[in-house]
N, C-alpha and C positions, 0 to 999 in steps of 0.2 A: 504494500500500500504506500504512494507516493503521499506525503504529509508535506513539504515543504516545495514549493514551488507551482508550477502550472500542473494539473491532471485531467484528462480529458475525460468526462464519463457519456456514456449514451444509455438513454434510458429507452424501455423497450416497454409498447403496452399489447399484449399477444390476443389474436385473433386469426379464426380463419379465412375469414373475409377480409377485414381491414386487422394489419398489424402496425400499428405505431410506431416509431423511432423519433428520436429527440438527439441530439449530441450537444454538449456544453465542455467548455472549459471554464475548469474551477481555480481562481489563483490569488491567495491572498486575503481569502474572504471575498472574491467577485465572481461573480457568471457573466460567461458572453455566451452566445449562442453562437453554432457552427451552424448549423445546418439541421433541418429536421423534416418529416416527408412520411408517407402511410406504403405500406408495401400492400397490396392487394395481386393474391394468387391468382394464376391464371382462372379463367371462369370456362363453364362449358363441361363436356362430359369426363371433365379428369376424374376420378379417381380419388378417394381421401387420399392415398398412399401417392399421387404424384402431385398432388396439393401444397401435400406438405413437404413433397420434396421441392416444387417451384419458391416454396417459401424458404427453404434451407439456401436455396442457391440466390434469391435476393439479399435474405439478409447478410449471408456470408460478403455480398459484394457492397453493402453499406458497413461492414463490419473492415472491410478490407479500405476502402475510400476513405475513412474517417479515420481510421486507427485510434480507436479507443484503451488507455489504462484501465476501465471499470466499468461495470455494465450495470445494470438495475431494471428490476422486473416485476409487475407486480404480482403478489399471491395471488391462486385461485380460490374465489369464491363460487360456493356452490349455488348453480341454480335452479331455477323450477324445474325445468326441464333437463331428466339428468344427461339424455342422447347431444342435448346442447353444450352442456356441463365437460361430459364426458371428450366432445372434439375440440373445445376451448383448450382440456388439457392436454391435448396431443398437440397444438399449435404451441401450448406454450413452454412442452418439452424440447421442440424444434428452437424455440426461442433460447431455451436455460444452455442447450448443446451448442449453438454457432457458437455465444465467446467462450466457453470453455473451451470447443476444441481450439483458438488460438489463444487459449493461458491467461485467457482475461477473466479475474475475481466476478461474480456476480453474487449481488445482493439481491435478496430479496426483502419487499415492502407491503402492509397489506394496505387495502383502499384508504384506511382511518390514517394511516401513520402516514400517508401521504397527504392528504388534505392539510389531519395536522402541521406537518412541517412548510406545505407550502401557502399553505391561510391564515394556520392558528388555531380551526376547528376542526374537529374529526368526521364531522356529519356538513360536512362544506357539499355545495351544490356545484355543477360542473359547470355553469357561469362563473361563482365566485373564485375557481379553481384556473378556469381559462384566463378570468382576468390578473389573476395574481401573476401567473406565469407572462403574460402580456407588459405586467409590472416591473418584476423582478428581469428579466430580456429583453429591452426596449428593443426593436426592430422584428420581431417574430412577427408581423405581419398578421396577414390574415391564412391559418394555419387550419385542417380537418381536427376535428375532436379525437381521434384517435393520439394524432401527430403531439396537440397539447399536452393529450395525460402523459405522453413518452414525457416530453420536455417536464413536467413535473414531476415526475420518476426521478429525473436526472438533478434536480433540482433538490428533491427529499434527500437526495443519496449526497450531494455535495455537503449539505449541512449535517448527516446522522455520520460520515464516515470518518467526521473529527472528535465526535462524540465516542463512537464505535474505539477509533485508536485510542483514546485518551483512556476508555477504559479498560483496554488488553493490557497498558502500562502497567496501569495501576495494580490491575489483576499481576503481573510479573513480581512486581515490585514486593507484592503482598507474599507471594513465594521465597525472597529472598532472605 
């Protein structure tokens, strides 16, 4: 984990339709935005299993384009419907595997702990969520709601990942 200086994170929000992506660099206590964009799998009679393979070989090339140190994803929550449920978590194993297989840390965040950190509230509405990110990024433009929750992913992870170290220290330290 890079602590000192710039680190790049992209935050990923996993779907098999629309998948989110967000990148930020973090330095200093600042966010700029890189770049961010919705990956949407080919349509038409594919196949779950080559679905999720168009989606493996998209994101691997926004994975490759940006060169990310840190990734962020959010947890799955369960839905009404479990056959829905059930293909969200197949998109977002495709998700959890691009940066690991290139040795990129990925965290994961659940929906609360993301509002949280990027509004202040945990039951935050996805207006008060898009606007904060709009806030916190000046220049993100006019972005797909998918693209957003990425950008706040990356956004939650930038501020929880100095928290996160501060307390591995601590924890060592306590060992000694």
């Amino acid at each position: 984990m890079i602590l000192n200086g710039k680190v790049r994170i992209i935050g990923i929000d996993p779907g098999l339709v629309h998948t989110g992506w967000g990148v930020v660099d973090s330095a200093n206590g600042r966010l700029s935005l890189v770049a961010a964009g919705v990956i949407n799998p080919e349509k038409g009679d594919l196949s779950l299993a080559n679905r999720l393979l168009d989606l493996h070989t998209k994101l691997r090339a926004v994975l490759t384009e940006f060169s990310p140190d840190e990734a962020a994803v959010e947890q799955t929550f369960v839905n009404v419907n479990p056959t829905s449920t059930l293909k969200l978590g197949q998109a977002r194993g495709v998700v959890l595997l691009c940066p690991a297989e290139s040795g990129i840390p990925v965290a994961e965040y659940t929906p609360n702990q993301i509002k949280k950190a990027v509004v202040g509230v945990g039951h935050a509405t996805k207006d008060q969520v898009d606007m904060m990110v709009h806030t916190l990024l000046p220049g993100v433009g006019k972005v797909k709601a998918d693209a957003s929750d990425a950008l706040a992913m990356a956004i939650c992870h930038s501020y929880m990942r100095v928290s996160r170290a501060r307390m591995d220290l601590l924890a060592e330290l306590a060992k000694k």
